[in-house]
mmCIF file of the C-alpha atoms, coordinates in Angstrom:
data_MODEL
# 
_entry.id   MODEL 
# 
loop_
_atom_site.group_PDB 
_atom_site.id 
_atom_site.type_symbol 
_atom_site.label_atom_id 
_atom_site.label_alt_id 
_atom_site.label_comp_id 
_atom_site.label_asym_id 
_atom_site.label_entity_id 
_atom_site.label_seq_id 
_atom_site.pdbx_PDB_ins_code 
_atom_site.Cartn_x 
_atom_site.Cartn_y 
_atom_site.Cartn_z 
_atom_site.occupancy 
_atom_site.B_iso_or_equiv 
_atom_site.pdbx_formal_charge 
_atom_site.auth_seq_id 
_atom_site.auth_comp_id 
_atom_site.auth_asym_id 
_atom_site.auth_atom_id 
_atom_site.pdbx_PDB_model_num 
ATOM 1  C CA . UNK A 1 1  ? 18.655  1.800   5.581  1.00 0.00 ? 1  UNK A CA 1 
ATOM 2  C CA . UNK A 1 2  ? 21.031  3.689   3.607  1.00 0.00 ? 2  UNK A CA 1 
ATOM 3  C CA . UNK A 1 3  ? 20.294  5.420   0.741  1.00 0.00 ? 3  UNK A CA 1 
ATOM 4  C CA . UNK A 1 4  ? 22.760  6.362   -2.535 1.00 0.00 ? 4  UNK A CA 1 
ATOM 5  C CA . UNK A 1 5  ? 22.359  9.619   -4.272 1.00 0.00 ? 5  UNK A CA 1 
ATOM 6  C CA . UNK A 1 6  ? 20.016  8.222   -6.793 1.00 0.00 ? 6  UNK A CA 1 
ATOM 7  C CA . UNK A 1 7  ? 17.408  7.274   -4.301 1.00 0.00 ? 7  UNK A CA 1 
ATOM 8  C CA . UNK A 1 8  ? 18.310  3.154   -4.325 1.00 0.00 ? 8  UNK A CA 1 
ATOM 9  C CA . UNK A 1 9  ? 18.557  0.970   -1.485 1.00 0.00 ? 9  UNK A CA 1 
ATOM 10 C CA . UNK A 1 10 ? 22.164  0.248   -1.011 1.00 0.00 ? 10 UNK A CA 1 
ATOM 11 C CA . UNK A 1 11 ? 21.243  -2.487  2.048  1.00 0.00 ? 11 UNK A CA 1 
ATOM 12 C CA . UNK A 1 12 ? 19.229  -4.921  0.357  1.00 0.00 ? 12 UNK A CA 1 
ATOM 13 C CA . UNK A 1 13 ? 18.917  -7.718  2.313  1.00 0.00 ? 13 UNK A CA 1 
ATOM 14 C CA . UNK A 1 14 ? 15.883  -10.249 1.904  1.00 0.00 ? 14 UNK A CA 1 
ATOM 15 C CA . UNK A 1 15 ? 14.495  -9.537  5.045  1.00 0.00 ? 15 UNK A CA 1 
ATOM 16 C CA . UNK A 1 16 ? 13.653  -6.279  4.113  1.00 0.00 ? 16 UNK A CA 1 
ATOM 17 C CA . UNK A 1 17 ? 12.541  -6.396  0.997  1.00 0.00 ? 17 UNK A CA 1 
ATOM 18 C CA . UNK A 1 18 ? 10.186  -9.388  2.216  1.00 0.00 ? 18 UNK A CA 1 
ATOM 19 C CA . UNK A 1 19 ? 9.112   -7.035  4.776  1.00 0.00 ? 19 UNK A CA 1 
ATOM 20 C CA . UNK A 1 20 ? 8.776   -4.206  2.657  1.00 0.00 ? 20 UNK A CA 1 
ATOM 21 C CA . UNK A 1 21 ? 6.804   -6.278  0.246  1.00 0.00 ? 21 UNK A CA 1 
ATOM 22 C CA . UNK A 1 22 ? 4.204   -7.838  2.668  1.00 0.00 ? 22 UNK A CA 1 
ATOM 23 C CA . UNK A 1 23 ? 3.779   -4.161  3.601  1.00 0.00 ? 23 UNK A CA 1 
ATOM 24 C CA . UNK A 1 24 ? 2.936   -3.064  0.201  1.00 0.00 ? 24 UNK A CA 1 
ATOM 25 C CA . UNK A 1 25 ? 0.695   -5.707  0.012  1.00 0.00 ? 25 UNK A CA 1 
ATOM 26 C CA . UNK A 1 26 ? -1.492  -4.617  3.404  1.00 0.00 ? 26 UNK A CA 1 
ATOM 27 C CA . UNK A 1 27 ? -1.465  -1.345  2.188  1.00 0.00 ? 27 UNK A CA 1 
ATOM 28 C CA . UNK A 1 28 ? -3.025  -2.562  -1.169 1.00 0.00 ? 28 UNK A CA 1 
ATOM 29 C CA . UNK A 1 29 ? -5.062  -4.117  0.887  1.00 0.00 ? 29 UNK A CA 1 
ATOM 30 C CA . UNK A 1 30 ? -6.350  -1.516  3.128  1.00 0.00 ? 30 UNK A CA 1 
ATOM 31 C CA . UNK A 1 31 ? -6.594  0.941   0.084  1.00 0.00 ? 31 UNK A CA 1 
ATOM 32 C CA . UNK A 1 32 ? -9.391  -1.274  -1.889 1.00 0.00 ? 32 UNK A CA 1 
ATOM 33 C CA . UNK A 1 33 ? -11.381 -1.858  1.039  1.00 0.00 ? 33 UNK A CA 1 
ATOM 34 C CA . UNK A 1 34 ? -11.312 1.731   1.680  1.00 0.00 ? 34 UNK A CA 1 
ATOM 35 C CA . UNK A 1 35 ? -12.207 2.143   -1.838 1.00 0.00 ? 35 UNK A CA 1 
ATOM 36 C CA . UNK A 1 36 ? -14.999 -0.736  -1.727 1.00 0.00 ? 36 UNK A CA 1 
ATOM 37 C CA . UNK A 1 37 ? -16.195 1.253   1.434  1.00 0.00 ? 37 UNK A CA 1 
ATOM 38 C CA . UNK A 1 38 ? -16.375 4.647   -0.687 1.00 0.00 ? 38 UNK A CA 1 
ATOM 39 C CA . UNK A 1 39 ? -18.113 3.035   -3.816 1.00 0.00 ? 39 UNK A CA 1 
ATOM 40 C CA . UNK A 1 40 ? -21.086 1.824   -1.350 1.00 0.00 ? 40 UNK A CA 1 
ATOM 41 C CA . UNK A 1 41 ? -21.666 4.517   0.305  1.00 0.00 ? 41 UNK A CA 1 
ATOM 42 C CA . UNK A 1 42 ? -21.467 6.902   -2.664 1.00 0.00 ? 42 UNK A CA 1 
ATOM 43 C CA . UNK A 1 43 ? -24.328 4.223   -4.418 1.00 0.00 ? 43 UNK A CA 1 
ATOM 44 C CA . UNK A 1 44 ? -26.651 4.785   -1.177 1.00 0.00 ? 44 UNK A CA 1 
ATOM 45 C CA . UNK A 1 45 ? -26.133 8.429   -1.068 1.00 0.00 ? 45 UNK A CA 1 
ATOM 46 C CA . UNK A 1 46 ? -27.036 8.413   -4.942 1.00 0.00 ? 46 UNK A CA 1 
ATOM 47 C CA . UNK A 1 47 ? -30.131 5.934   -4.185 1.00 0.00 ? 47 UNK A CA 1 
ATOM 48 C CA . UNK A 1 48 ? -31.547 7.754   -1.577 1.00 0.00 ? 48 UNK A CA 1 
# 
């Protein structure tokens, strides 16, 4: 993928942006079950 000066995508095709958006979307994913993961054990540290 090419990119212009001002940091754009000049190929835009819908592949990739289909791909790039199901990608976002794991990665939001991931991120709040990491989170989720963080919260809980941060409450049992606190309980115990």
């Amino acid at each position: 993928m090419l990119l212009e000066n001002n940091g754009t995508a000049r190929d835009t095709s819908s592949m990739a942006s289909a791909l790039t958006s199901a990608e976002v979307f794991i990665a939001l994913v991931v991120a709040a079950h990491a989170a989720v993961l963080a919260l809980r054990l941060s409450i049992s540290l606190y309980e115990a």
